[in-house]
C-alpha positions in Angstrom: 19.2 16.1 6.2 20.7 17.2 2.5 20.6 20.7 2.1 21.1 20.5 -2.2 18.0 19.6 -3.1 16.7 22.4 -1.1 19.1 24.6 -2.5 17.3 24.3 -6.5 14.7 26.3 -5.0 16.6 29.1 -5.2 18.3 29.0 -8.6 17.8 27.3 -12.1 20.7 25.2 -11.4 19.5 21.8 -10.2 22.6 20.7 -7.0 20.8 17.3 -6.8 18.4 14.9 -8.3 16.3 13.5 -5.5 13.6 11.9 -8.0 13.9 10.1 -11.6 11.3 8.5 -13.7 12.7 5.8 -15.8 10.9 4.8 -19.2 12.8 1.4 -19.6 10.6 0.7 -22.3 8.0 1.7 -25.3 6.0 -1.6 -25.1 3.2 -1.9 -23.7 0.7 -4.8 -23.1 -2.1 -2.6 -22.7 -4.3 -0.4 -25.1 -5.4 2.0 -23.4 -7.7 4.7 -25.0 -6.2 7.9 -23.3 -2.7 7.0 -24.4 -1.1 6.2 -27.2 2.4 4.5 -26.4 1.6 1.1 -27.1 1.3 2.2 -31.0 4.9 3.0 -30.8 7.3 0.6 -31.9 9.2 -1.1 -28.9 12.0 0.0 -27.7 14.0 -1.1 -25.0 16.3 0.7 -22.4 20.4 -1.0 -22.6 21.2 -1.7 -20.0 24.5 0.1 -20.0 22.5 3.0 -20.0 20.9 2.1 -17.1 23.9 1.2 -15.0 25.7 4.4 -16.4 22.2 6.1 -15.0 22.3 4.5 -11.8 26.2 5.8 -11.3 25.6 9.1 -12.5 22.3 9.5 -10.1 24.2 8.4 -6.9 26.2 11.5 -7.7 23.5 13.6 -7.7 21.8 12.0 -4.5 19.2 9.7 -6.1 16.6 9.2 -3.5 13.5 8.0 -5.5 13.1 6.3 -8.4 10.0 5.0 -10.8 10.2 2.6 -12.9 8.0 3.2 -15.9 7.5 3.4 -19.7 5.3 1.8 -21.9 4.9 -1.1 -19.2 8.2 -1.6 -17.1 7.4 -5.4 -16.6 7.9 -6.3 -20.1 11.6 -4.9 -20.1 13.4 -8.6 -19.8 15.9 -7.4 -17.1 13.6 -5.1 -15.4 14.3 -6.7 -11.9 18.3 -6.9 -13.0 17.9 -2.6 -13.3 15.8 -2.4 -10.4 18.3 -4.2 -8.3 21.0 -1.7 -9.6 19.5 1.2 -8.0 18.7 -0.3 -4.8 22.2 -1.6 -4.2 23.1 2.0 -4.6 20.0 2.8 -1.6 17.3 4.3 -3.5 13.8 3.7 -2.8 12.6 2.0 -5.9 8.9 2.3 -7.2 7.0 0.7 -9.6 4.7 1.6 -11.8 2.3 -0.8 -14.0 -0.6 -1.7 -15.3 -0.4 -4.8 -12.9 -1.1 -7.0 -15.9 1.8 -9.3 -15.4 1.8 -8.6 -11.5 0.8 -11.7 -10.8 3.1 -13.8 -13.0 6.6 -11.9 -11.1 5.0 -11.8 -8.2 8.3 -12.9 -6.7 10.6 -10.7 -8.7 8.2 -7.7 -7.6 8.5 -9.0 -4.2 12.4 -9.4 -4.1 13.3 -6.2 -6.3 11.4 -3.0 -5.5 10.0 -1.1 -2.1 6.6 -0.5 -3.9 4.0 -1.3 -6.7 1.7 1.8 -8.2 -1.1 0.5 -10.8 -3.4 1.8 -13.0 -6.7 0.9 -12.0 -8.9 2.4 -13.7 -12.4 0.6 -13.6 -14.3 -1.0 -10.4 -15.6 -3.8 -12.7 -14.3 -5.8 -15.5 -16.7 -4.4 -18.0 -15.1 -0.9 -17.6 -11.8 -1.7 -17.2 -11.9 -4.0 -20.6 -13.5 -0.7 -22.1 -10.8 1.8 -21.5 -7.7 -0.5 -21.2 -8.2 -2.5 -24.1 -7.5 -5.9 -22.6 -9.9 -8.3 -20.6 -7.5 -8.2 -17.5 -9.3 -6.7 -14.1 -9.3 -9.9 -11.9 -6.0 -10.7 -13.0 -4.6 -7.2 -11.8 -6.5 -7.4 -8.8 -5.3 -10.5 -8.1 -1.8 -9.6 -8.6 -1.8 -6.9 -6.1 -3.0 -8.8 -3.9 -0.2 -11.3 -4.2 2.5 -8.6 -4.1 0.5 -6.9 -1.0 1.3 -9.9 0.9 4.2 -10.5 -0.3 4.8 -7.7 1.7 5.4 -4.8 -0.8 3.1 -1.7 -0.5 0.5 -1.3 -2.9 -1.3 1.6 -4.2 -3.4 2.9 -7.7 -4.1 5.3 -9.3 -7.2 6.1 -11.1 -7.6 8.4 -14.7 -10.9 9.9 -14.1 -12.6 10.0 -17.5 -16.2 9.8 -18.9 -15.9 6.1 -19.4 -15.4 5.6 -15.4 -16.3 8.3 -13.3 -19.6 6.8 -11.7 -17.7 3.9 -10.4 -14.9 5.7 -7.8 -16.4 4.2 -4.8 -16.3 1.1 -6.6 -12.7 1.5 -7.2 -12.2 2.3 -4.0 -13.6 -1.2 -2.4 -12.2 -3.1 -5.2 -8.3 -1.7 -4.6 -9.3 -2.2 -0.7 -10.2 -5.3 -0.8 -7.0 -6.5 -3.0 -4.7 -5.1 -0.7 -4.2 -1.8 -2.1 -3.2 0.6 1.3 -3.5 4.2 -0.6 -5.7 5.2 -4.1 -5.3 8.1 -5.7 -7.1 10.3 -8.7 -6.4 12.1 -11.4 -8.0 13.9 -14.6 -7.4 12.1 -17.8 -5.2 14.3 -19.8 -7.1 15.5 -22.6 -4.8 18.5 -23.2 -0.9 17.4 -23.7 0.0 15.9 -27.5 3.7 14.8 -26.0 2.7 12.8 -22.6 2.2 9.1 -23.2 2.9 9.0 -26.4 2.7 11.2 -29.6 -1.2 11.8 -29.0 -3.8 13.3 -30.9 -1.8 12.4 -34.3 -4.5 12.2 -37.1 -7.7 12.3 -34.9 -8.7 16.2 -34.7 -11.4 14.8 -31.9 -8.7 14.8 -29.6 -6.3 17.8 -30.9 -5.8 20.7 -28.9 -6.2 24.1 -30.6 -5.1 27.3 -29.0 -4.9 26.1 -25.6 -8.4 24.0 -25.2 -8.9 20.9 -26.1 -11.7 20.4 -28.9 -14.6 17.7 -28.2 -12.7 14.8 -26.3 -14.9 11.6 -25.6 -12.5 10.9 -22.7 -13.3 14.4 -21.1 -17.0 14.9 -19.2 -19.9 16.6 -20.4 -21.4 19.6 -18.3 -24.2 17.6 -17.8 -21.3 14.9 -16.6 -19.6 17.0 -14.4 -22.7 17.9 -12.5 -23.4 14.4 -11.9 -19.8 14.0 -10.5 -19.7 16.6 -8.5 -23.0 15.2 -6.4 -20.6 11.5 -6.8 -18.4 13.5 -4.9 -20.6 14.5 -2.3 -21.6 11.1 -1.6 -17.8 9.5 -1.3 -17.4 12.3 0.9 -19.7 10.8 3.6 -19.3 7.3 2.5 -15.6 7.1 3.0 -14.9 9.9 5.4 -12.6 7.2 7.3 -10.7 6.7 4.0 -10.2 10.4 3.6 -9.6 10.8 7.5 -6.4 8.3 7.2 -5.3 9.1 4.2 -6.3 6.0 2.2 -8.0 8.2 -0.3 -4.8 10.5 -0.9 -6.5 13.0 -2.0 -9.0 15.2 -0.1 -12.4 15.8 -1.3 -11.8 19.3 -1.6 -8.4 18.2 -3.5 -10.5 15.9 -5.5 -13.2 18.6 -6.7 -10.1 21.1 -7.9 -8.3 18.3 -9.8 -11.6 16.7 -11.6 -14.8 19.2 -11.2 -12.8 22.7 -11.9 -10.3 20.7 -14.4 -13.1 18.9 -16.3 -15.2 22.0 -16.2 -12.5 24.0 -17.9 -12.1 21.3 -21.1 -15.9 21.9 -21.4 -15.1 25.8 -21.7 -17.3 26.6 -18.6 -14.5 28.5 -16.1 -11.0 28.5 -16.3 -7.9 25.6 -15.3 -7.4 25.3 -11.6 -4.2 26.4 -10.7 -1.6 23.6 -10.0 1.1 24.1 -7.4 4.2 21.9 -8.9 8.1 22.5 -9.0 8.9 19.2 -10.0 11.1 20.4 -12.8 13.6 21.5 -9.9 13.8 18.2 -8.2 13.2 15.4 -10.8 13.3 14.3 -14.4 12.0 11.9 -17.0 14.6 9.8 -18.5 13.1 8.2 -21.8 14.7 5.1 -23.5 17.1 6.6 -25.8 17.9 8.6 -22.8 16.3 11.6 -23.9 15.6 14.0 -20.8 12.7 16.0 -19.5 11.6 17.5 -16.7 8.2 16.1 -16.3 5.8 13.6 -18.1 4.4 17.0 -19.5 7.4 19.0 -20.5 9.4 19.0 -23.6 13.0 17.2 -24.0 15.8 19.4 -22.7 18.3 16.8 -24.1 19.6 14.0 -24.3 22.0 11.5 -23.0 24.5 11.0 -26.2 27.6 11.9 -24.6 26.7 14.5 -22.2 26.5 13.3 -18.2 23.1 13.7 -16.3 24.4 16.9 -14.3 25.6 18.5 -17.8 21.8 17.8 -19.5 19.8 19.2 -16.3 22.0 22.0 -16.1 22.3 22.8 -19.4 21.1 26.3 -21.2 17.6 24.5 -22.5 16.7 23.0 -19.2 17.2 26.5 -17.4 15.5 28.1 -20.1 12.4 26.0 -19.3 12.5 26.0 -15.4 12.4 29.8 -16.4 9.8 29.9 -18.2 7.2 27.8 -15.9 8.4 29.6 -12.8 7.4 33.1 -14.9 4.0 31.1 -15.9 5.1 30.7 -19.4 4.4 27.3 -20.3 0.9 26.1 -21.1 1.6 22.7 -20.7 2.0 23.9 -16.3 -1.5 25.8 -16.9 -3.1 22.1 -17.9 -1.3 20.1 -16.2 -3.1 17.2 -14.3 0.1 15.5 -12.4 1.5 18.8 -10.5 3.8 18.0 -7.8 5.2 20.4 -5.5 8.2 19.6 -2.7 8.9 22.6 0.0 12.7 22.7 1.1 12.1 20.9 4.3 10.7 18.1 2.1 13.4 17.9 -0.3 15.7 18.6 2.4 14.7 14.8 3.7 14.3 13.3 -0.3 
């Protein structure tokens, strides 16, 4: 076991960096309606950058790392920067819309230790409607290649208005393509700097002193009443998926992170409380290599010049693990993607 990681616990000064999120890129091959990335101009990771990353994070006791952006795939030596952090004996994830899953199948297969994607329809018709392209056999196909290819596969699903009467439906689809684990989430209606500079020039999806105004990704109250009796039916329906832990989240889990979270965009009770410390064991590394701690969380800096252990530790990131511990930051009171690590779990990170 490493002690460091447990010891940021117990100060604002991060000893280790067990977890890293890497945006290799701004493109994306996608359009999807809750984010707003692929409108960005693309942008593409060096790869010095990366390599000086992957040096700099052995230092600091890399563990974990995801491969993201925009859509990691699309970075032309994404399997060359995977490689780089594995050699150094990190666990390497990745994350994707699955779209060209199929196509690197073998460079999936040969250069990471799993596959997350975004699933987030249980038929085409759906998925077309909120990712913008005409791809849901294709990414079910793909997992299924890299699922016995040998590589573990799991998705996550946004939960929004467009989708939420088809979980169970996502649930057998990502089964029966070789998915071992699905997750959910809220779609974030509430945070202007996660995926993407959001909400810019549409005031139906701004957010005004702390709630979000009329959303047509968030869910009615009429909506949420509905999914709250969905709920009730997965529960008995897939009690053996909840029982092993295929479903990862509970359905008591699942009613605080949609029901209360959907029911407090509407204005009718307030945000459930998330339980998350990830600014003390991880960060978002961007492109450019500007750093956060979170997908949520402003930049505390950025890599032009200064070494990984100088930006975490700097004054700005221990202002801002500050300031969330003390409940200051709204963003941590909205926040659909907590996640919280106890010292005997970081202790094994």
């Amino acid at each position: 076991m490493n002690i460091k990681p447990a010891l940021n616990l117990v100060s604002d000064r991060l000893h280790a960096l067990p977890l890293v999120v890497l945006y290799l890129t701004d493109g994306c091959n996608s359009r999807c309606v809750m984010c707003d990335i692929w409108r960005s101009p693309r942008r593409n990771m060096p790869l010095d950058l990366a390599e000086r990353i992957a040096d700099e994070c052995a230092d600091l006791g890399l563990r974990w790392l995801v491969l993201s952006g925009g859509e990691a795939t699309q970075h032309p030596a994404w399997s060359q920067i995977a490689a780089m952090f594995r050699q150094r004996g990190v666990h390497v994830m990745l994350l994707t819309n699955g779209l060209l899953l199929q196509k690197q199948a073998a460079e999936v297969i040969a250069s990471v230790d799993e596959v997350i994607v975004s699933l987030d329809g249980g038929t085409a018709e759906v998925y077309h409607a909120i990712r913008g392209v005409d791809a849901f056999d294709l990414v079910l196909e793909g997992m299924q290649a890299v699922s016995k290819g040998g590589v573990p596969v799991s998705t996550r699903t946004t939960v929004q208005r467009a989708n939420f009467r088809q979980l169970s439906q996502i649930v057998d689809a990502a089964l029966a393509h070789g998915a071992a684990r699905v997750s959910f989430l809220a779609v974030d209606v509430a945070n202007p700097v996660a995926f993407g500079p959001r909400f810019v020039g549409d005031p139906s999806l701004a957010v005004t002193g702390g709630s979000a105004l009329p959303n047509p990704a968030a869910l009615t109250a009429e909506d949420i009443a509905e999914l709250s009796l969905i709920l009730d039916d997965m529960t008995v329906r897939h009690a053996p998926h909840f029982a092993a832990g295929t479903i990862a989240e509970s359905p008591a889990k699942l009613r605080r992170v949609l029901v209360d979270y959907f029911r407090a965009v509407a204005g009718l009770g307030p945000y459930p409380r998330p339980r998350c410390n990830a600014p003390h064991f991880s960060a978002v590394i961007e492109v450019d290599g500007t750093v956060r701690p979170c997908y949520f969380l402003p930049a505390v800096g950025r890599l032009n010049g200064a070494s990984i252990r100088e930006t975490i530790n700097g004054d700005a990131a221990a202002a801002l693990r500050q300031a969330y511990r003390a409940g200051q930051r709204s963003e941590c009171e909205r926040c659909v993607c907590p996640l919280y690590k106890g010292p005997r779990a970081l202790m094994r990170m």
